[in-house]
N, C-alpha and C positions, 0 to 999 in steps of 0.2 A: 429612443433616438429617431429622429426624423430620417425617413428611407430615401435614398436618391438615386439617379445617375451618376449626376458628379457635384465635386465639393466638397468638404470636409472641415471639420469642426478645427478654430485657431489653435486648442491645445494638439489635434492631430500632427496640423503642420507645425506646429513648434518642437514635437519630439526629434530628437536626436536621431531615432533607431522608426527603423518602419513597423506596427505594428497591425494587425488586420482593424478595419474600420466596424465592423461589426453591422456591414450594412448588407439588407438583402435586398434587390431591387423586386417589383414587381414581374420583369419577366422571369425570374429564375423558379415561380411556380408556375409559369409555363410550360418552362424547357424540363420540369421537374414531371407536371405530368404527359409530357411527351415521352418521355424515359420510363412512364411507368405504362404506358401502352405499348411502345415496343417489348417490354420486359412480360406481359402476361402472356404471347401467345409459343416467348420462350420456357413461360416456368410450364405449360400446357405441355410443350414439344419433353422437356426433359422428362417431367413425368408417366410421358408417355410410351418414352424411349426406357425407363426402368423398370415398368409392368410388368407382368402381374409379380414378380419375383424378383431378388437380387440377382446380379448375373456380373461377371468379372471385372465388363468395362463401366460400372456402375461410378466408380470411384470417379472415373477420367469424365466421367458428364456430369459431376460434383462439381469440381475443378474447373469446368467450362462454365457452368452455371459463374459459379463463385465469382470467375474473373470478370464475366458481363456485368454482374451485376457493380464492380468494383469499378470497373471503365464509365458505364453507367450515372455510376455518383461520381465519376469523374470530370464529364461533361456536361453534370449540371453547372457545378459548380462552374468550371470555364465559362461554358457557352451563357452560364445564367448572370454571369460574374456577380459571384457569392461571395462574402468578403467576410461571414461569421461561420467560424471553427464548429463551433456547437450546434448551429441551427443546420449546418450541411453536415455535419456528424448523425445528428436525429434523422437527418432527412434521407440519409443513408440507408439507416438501419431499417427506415418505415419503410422504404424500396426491398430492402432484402426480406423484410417482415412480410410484403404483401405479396412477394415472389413465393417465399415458402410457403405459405398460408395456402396460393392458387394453386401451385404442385402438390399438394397434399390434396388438395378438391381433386385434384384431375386426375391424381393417382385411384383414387376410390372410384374415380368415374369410366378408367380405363375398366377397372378390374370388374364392373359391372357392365361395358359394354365394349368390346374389342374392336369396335369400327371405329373409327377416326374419328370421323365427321359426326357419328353420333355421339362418341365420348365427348367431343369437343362443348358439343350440344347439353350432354349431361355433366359436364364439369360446371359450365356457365350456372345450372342451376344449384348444384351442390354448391359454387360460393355465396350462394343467399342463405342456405345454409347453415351456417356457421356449429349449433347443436350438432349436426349428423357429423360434419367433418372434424371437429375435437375429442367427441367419441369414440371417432374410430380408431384412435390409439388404443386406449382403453380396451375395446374388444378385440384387438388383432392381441396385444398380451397377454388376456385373458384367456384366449381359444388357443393360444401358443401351445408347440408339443411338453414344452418344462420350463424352470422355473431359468434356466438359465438363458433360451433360447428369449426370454422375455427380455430380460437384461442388457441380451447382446443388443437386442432392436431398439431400444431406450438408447444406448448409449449411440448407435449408429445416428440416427432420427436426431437426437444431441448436437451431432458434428456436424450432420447436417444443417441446423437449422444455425449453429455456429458460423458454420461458409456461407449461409447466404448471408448475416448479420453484420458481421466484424470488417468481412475486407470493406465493402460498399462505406460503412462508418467509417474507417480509418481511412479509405480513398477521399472521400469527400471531406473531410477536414482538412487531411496535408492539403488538398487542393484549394482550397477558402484558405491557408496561410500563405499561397503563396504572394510573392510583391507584386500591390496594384498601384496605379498610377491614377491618384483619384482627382488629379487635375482634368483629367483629361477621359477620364472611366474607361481604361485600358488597363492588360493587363503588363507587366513589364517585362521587357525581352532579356534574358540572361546572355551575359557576352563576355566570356571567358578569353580573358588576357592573353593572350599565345605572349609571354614575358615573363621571364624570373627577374624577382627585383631585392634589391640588399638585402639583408637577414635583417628583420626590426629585434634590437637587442634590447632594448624596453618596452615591452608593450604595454606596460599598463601606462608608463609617462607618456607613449603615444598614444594612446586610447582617451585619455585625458584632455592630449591636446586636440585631438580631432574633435570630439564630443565640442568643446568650446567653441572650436574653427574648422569647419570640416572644409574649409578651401585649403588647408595647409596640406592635405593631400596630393598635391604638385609638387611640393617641396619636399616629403617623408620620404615619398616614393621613388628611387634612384635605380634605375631598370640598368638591365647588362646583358651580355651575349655568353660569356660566359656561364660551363657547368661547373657549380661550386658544390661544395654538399651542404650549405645553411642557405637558404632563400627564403623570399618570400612570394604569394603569390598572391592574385587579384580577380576578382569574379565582379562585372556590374552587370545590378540591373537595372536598364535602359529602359529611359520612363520617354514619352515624347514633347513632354515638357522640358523646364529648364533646372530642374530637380531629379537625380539618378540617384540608386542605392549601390555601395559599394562593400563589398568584405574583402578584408586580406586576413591572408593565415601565415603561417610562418611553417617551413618545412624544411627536415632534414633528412641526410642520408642514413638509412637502415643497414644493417651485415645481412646477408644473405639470409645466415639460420633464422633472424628474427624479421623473414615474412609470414605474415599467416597462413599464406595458402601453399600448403605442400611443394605442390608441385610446380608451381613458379620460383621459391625459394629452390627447388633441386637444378630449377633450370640455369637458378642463377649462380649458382654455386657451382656450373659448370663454365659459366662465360664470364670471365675477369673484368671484361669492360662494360659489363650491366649494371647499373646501379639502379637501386629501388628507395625510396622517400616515404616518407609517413609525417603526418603533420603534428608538430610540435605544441600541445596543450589548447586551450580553445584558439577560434580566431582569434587575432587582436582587435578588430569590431567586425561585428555580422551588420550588414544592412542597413549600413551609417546612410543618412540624408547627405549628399554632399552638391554643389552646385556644378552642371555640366550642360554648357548650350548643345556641345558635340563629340558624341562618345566617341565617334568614327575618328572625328578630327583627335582629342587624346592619345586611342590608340597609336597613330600613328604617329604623333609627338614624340611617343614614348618608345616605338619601335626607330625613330629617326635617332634619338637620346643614344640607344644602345648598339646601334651601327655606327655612330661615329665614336663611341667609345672601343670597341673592336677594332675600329680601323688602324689606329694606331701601333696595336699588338701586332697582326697582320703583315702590317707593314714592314715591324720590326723581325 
C-alpha cells in the first residue's frame, strides 16, 4: 500500500466501522529514532543505577524503565501518526529490545569501570560488541555460588527483558488503533456526551439500521435529563472534517454487592442514593462513520432536546 499523509483508499471510506489504515508515514521513522536516542542514555542511567549488585530498589528502576519505554512507543506512534498495529507493535518491541541490549552493555561496563564517564565511555564500546555482552550471561551463571542462585538470575534477567519488551509493544499498537481522521491526517478528538439517552431495546435492529443510514442517528438517539437505571450512552470521535466516529453502549443499574471493586461496593452499600452502572453486553456499534459538520453544534442540540423535556416535569 502506497504510504501517505492523507487520503485513503475508496473501500476505506466506504467501510461502515473505522478501521486503522495501515499506513505509516515517513516521519514516524523519525520521530522513532528520536525516541530511540533519548531512550539509550536512559537504558546507560538504569544500568548504572543497578551495579555492580542487586539492591532493593532495583525493581522500582525496572518499572521506571518499563514505563519510559511504553510512553516511548507511545509517542511514536502519535507524534509519527502511525496508523499500522503491527508495524508500531514490532517497532515497540525493537525500542525495548535495543534498551535492554544497551543496559546489559552498560551493566558490564559499570562493573569493570565505576566512574561515570568512563563507564559511559566503556559501554559505547561494549555495544559494538555484541560477542562479549551475550556471553556475559553465560559466565555470571557459570561462576554463580549454586545451581540455584543460577536460576534465580535466569528468571530475574527474563522479567527483565519482558518489561522492556511487552509494555513498549502493547503501548504502541493500542496507540496505532486508535481513530484517525485520514481526510485530513489528524488524529480524532474523543468527546464524550455529558447525556444519557433512551435504553436502545434492540440493538442489533439498530445496528443494522445505522450500518445502512448512519444519519439516522438523529432520530435513534432520544437524550433526557432524567436518572433512570436503563440508558444509553455516547462517545464521538471528532474528525475535523465532515465525517465523525460514534459508539453507543447501552448501560444499566448494578446492586451494590455486584460491583467489582470491594471497596466502592462497601461504600455503596452504605449510601442508599448511590447508584452504580455497568454496561450491558457489547456496544450497539463501536466507531460507526456517521455524517457531522458540527459535533459542538450536536451536543448542544441534544443537551437543548433534554432541557426542554425536564422542563415540563419541573414545572409540574
Amino acid at each position: 500500500m502506497k504510504q501517505g499523509e492523507h487520503g485513503s483508499s475508496h473501500d476505506l471510506m466506504r467501510a461502515a466501522y473505522f478501521s486503522p489504515s495501515l499506513r505509516v508515514v515517513p516521519r514516524a521513522k523519525v520521530v522513532f529514532a528520536a525516541a530511540l536516542a533519548l531512550t539509550l542514555p536512559l537504558a546507560w542511567l538504569y544500568a548504572w543505577s543497578t551495579a555492580p549488585t542487586p539492591s532493593m530498589p532495583d525493581p522500582l528502576y525496572t518499572i521506571g524503565l518499563s514505563a519510559w519505554l511504553a510512553l516511548a512507543a507511545n509517542r511514536v506512534a502519535a507524534w509519527g501518526k502511525v496508523r499500522h498495529p503491527r508495524w508500531m507493535g514490532r517497532a515497540g518491541a525493537a525500542l525495548g529490545l535495543v534498551a535492554w541490549y544497551v543496559q546489559w552493555a552498560a551493566w558490564g561496563a559499570c562493573l569493570i569501570q565505576p566512574d561515570a564517564l568512563l563507564s559511559a565511555l566503556a559501554a559505547a564500546y561494549m555495544c559494538l560488541r555484541p560477542d562479549v555482552v551475550l556471553a556475559a550471561p553465560a559466565l555470571i551463571v557459570a561462576n554463580g555460588p549454586s545451581v540455584v542462585d543460577g536460576v534465580a538470575r535466569i528468571v530475574v534477567w527474563l522479567v527483565e527483558l519482558a518489561a522492556c519488551v511487552i509494555p513498549p509493544a502493547l503501548a504502541g499498537a493500542a496507540r496505532a488503533r486508535k481513530p484517525f481522521c485520514e481526510q485530513t491526517g489528524t488524529w480524532a478528538e474523543e468527546v464524550h456526551v455529558p447525556l444519557q439517552f433512551h435504553f436502545i431495546d434492540d440493538p442489533e435492529g439498530v445496528r443494522r439500521r445505522l450500518e445502512r443510514d448512519p444519519s439516522a442517528v438523529l432520530s435513534i438517539l432520544v437524550p433526557h435529563a432524567d436518572e433512570v437505571p436503563l440508558f444509553a450512552e455516547v462517545t464521538i470521535h471528532r474528525c475535523r472534517g465532515n465525517e465523525s466516529l460514534i459508539t453507543i453502549c447501552n448501560f444499566g443499574a448494578i446492586r451494590p454487592e455486584d460491583v467489582p471493586i470491594p471497596e466502592i461496593a462497601n461504600a455503596a452499600a452504605l449510601a442508599d442514593d448511590v447508584r452504580h452502572y455497568a454496561q450491558i453486553d457489547e456496544p450497539v456499534v463501536e466507531l460507526l462513520r456517521f455524517p457531522v459538520d458540527d459535533v459542538d453544534a450536536l451536543v448542544r442540540r441534544w443537551e437543548q432536546a433534554a432541557a426542554a423535556r425536564s422542563a415540563p416535569a419541573s414545572a409540574g
